[in-house]
C-alpha positions in Angstrom: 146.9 79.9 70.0 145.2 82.5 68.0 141.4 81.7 68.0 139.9 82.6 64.7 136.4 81.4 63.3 134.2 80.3 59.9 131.1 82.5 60.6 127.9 81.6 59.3 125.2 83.9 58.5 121.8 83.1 61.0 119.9 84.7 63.4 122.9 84.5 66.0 126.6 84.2 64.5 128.0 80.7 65.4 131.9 79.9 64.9 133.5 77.1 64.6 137.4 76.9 64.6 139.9 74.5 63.3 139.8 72.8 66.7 136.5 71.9 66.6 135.0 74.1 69.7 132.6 76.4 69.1 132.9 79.6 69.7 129.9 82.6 69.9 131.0 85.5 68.1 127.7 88.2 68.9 126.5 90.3 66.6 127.8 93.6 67.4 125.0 96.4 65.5 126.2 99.2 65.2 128.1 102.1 67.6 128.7 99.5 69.9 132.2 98.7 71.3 133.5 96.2 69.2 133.3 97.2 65.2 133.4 94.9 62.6 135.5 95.7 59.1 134.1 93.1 56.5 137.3 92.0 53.6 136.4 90.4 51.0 138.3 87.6 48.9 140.2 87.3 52.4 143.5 85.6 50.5 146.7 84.9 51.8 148.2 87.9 50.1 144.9 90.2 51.1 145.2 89.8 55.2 149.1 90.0 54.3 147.9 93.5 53.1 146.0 94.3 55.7 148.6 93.1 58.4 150.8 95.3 56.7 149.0 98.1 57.0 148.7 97.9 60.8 152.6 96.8 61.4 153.8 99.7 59.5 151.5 101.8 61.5 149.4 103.2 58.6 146.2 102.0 59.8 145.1 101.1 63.0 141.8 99.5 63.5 141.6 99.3 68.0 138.1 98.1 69.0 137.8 96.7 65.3 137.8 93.0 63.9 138.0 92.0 60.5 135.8 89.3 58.7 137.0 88.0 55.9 133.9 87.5 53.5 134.0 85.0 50.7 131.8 82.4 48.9 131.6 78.9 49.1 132.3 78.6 45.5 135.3 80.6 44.8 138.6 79.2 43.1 140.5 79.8 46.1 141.8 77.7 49.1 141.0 79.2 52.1 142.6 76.8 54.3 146.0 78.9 53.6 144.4 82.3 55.4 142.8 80.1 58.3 146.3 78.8 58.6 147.8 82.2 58.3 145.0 84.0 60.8 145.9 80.8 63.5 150.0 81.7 63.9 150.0 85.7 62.5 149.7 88.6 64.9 147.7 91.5 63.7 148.4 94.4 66.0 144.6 95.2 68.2 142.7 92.8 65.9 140.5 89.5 66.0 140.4 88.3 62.8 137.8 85.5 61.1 136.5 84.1 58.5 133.2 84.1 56.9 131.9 81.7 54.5 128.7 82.4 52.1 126.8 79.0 51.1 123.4 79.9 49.6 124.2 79.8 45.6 124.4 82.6 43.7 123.7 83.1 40.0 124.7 85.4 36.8 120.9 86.0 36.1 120.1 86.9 39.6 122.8 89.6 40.3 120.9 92.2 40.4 117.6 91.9 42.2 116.7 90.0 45.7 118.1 86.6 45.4 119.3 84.0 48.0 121.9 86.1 49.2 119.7 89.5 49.7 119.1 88.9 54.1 123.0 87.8 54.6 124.3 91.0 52.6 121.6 93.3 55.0 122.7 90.9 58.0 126.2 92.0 57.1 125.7 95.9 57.0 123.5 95.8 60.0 126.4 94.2 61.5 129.8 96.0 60.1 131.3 99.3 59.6 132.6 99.2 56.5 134.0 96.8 53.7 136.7 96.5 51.6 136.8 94.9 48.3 140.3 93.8 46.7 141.6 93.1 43.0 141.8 90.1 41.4 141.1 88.2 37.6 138.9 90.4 35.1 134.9 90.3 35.4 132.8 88.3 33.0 131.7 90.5 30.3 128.6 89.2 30.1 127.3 90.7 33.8 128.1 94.2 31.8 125.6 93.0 28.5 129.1 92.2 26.8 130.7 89.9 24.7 134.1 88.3 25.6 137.2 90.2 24.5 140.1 87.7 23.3 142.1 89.7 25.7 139.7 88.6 28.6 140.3 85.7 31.2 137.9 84.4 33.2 139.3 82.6 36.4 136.6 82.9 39.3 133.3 84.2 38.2 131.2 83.0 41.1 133.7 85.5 43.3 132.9 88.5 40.9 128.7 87.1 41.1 128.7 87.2 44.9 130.6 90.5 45.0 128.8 92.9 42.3 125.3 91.3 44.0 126.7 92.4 47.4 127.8 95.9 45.9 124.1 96.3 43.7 122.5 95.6 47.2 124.8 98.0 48.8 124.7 100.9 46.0 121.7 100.4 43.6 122.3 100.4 40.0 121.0 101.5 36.1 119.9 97.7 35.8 116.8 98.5 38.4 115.7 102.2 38.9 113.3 101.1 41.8 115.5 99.4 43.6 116.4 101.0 47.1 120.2 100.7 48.0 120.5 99.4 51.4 123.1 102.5 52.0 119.8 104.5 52.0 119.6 103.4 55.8 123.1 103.8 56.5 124.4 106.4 53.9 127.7 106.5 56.1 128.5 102.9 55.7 132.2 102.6 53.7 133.2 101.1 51.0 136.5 101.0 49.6 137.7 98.8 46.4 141.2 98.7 45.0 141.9 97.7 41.4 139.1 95.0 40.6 137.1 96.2 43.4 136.6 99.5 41.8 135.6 98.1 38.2 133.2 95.6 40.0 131.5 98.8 41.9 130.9 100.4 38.4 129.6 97.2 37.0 127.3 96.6 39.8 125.9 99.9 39.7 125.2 99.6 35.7 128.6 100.8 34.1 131.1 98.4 31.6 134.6 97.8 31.0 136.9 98.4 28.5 138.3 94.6 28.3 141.9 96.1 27.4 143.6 98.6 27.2 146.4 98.5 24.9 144.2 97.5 22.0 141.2 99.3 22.9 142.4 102.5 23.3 145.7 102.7 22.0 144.9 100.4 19.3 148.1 98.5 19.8 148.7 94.8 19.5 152.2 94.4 20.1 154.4 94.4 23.3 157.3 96.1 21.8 155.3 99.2 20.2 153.6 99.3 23.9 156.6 100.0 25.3 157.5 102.6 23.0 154.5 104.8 24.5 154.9 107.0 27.4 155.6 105.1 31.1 152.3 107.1 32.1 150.7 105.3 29.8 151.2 102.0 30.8 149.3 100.3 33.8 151.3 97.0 34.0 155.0 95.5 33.6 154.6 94.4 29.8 158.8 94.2 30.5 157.1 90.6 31.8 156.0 89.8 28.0 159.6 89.4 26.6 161.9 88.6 29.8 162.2 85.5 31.8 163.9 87.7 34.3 161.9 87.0 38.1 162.8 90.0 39.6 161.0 92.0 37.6 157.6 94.3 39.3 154.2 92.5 37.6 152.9 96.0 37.9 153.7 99.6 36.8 154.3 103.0 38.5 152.9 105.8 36.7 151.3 109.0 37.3 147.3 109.8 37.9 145.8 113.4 37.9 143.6 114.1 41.0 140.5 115.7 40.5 140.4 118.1 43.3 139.5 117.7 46.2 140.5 114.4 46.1 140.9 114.1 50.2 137.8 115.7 52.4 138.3 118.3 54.5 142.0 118.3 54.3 144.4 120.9 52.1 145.4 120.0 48.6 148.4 118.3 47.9 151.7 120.2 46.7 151.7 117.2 44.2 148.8 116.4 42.6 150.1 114.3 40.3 151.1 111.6 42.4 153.0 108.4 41.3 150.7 104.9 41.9 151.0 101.5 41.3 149.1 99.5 38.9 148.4 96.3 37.6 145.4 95.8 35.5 144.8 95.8 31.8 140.9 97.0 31.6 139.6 100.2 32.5 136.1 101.6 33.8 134.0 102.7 30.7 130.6 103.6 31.0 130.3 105.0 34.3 128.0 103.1 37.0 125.4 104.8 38.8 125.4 107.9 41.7 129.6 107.6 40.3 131.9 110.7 39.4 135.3 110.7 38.4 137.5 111.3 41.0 141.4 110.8 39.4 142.1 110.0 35.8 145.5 108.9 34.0 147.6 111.6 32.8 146.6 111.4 29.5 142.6 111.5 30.6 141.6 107.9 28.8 141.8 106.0 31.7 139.5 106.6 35.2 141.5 106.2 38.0 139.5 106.7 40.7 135.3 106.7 41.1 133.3 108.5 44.0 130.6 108.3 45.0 128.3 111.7 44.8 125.5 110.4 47.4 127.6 108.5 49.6 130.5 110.0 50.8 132.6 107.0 52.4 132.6 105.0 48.8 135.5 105.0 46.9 136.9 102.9 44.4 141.2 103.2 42.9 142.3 101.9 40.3 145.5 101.5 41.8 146.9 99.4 44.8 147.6 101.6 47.6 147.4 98.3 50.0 150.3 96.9 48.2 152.7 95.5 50.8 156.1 96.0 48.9 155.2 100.2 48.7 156.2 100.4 52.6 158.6 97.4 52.9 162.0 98.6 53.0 163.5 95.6 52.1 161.9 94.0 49.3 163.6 95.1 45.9 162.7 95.4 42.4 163.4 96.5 39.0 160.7 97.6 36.4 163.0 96.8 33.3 165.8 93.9 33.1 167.9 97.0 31.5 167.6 98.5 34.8 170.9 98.8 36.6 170.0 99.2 40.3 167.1 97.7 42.4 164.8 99.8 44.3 162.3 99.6 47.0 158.4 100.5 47.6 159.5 103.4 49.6 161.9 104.7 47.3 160.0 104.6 44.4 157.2 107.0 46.6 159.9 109.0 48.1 161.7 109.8 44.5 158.5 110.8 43.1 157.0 112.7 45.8 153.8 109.9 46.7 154.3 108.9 50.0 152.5 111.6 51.1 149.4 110.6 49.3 149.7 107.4 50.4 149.5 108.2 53.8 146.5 110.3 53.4 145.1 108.2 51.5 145.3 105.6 54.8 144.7 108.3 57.3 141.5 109.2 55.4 140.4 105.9 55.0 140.8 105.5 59.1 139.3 109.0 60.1 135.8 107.6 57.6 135.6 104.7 60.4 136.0 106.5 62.9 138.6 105.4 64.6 141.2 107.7 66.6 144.7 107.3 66.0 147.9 107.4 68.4 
């Protein structure tokens, strides 16, 4: 049986698995032989991702275990992924899970707060981290007031996340205070969808709380789907169908800012095709960020990097989706549409697979990490 653990943050890591035994995990430091890549919101569908990844042979993380990070207070049971890690095989990979319990508050986001020596224990202790999508952040951790359009699911995730990502980056909300990546200015940090807006947030940036009525000043479904495709950032098809095989999310174009990969040549297309499903937007941009991709019409940011810190960047997009590299899983975007079509097909027909797997290559070669 697959041995997996619930690590707790003290001055040695102690595990304890569904059996019962306990089982040492050491703390590894860094540039030693075993690495440690930190996920948070470690979901079902999230290590699903990640497993992906690794099957299809995008990513491959030898000498590497993942730790999925989450908080003791998130809406979210976690006894699906230790079930999951327990029978699943990830390919060269020890995966665990690690629970935070100190309590973490709106008003104490951004400064030292309970939380401040497990999220340095963390970096001390990991290569990198990854932060995923999810429900939309409370506005009022951007000096906001709720949008009708807003839903708020899980915000003790989104408090323990943009704390972690303020200690990591720094942020407009304290001028003095010294980003931990000042030590380690190599460390990564990747978020996809919700994980970039929650890095611009963190860092002193806001949201546009949605889209279609923000900046398109629309109210109705049917006059949103009148607009351009490139325009739209999720299946709004959804809104008047009862249809189940229809995508939740949307494939549309982005415009790279160039260069979008380091040290490798420019795409022939650099327009690439990317799938979305959100309906806010990055606003106000967060601290030490620069555009790095936009929407084809320029009003929405599709990508943020980081100008001091070279291995952050946050998508808009989900390039982790596990349907883009499935061959088998079908869709349709409208219930007009005749024919189904797969991930891969959709990325083949509009010339974006190749992006995708630089986007994956590049994300390995900032780890480190050789590949066959």
């Amino acid at each position: 049986m697959k041995k997996y653990a619930l690590l707790l943050i003290v001055s040695v890591l102690v595990a304890t698995g569904i059996s019962g035994q306990e089982t040492q995990v050491w703390e590894t430091g860094k540039n030693q032989e075993i690495k440690n890549l930190v996920l948070t919101h470690p979901t079902l569908y999230n290590l699903k991702a990640m497993k992906n990844l690794l099957d299809q042979n995008l990513l491959s993380l030898d000498g590497y275990r993942l730790i999925g990070a989450f908080h003791k207070h998130e809406r979210y049971d976690y006894e699906q992924s230790r079930n999951y890690i327990d029978t699943a095989s990830f390919p060269g990979v020890e995966v665990y899970l690690h629970e935070f319990k100190d309590t973490i508050y709106r008003q104490v986001i951004y400064r030292e707060n309970a939380l401040s020596d497990d999220y340095r224990k963390i970096l001390e202790n990991s290569e990198g981290v990854v932060f995923f999508g999810g429900p939309d952040l409370p506005p009022k951790v951007y000096g906001e007031k709720t949008n009708l359009h807003t839903s708020i699911y899980d915000p003790c995730r989104h408090y323990f996340e943009l704390s972690f990502l303020f200690h990591l980056l720094g942020g407009y909300q304290d001028g003095e205070f010294e980003p931990l990546l000042s030590e380690y200015p190599d460390y990564l940090i990747y978020g996809f969808c919700l994980g970039m807006q929650t890095m611009n947030v963190a860092t002193g940036g806001t949201m546009i709380q949605d889209i279609p009525s923000e900046i398109y000043n629309l109210q109705y479904v049917e006059d949103l789907l009148k607009l351009d495709p490139a325009r739209l950032h999720r299946n709004y098809h959804n809104r008047l169908s009862i249809e189940e095989d229809l995508l939740s999310g949307h494939f549309h174009r982005i415009n790279l800012k160039t260069p979008f990969f380091s040290g490798e040549p420019e795409l022939k297309n650099a327009t690439p095709s990317v799938y979305s499903n959100h309906h806010q937007a990055v606003d106000d941009i967060g601290k030490g960020f620069q555009i790095a991709a936009a929407s084809m019409d320029g009003k929405v940011v599709e990508a943020l990097r980081h100008e001091k810190f070279s291995n952050v960047l946050g998508v808009q997009f989900h390039p982790e989706a596990v349907f883009l590299y499935d061959e088998e899983d079908n869709f349709r975007i409208s219930p007009d549409d005749t024919s189904f079509m797969t991930g891969p097909e959709m990325l083949k027909k509009t010339n974006s697979l190749e992006f995708h797997r630089k986007f994956w290559k590049e994300f390995q070669q900032k780890l480190n990490i050789e590949k066959d």
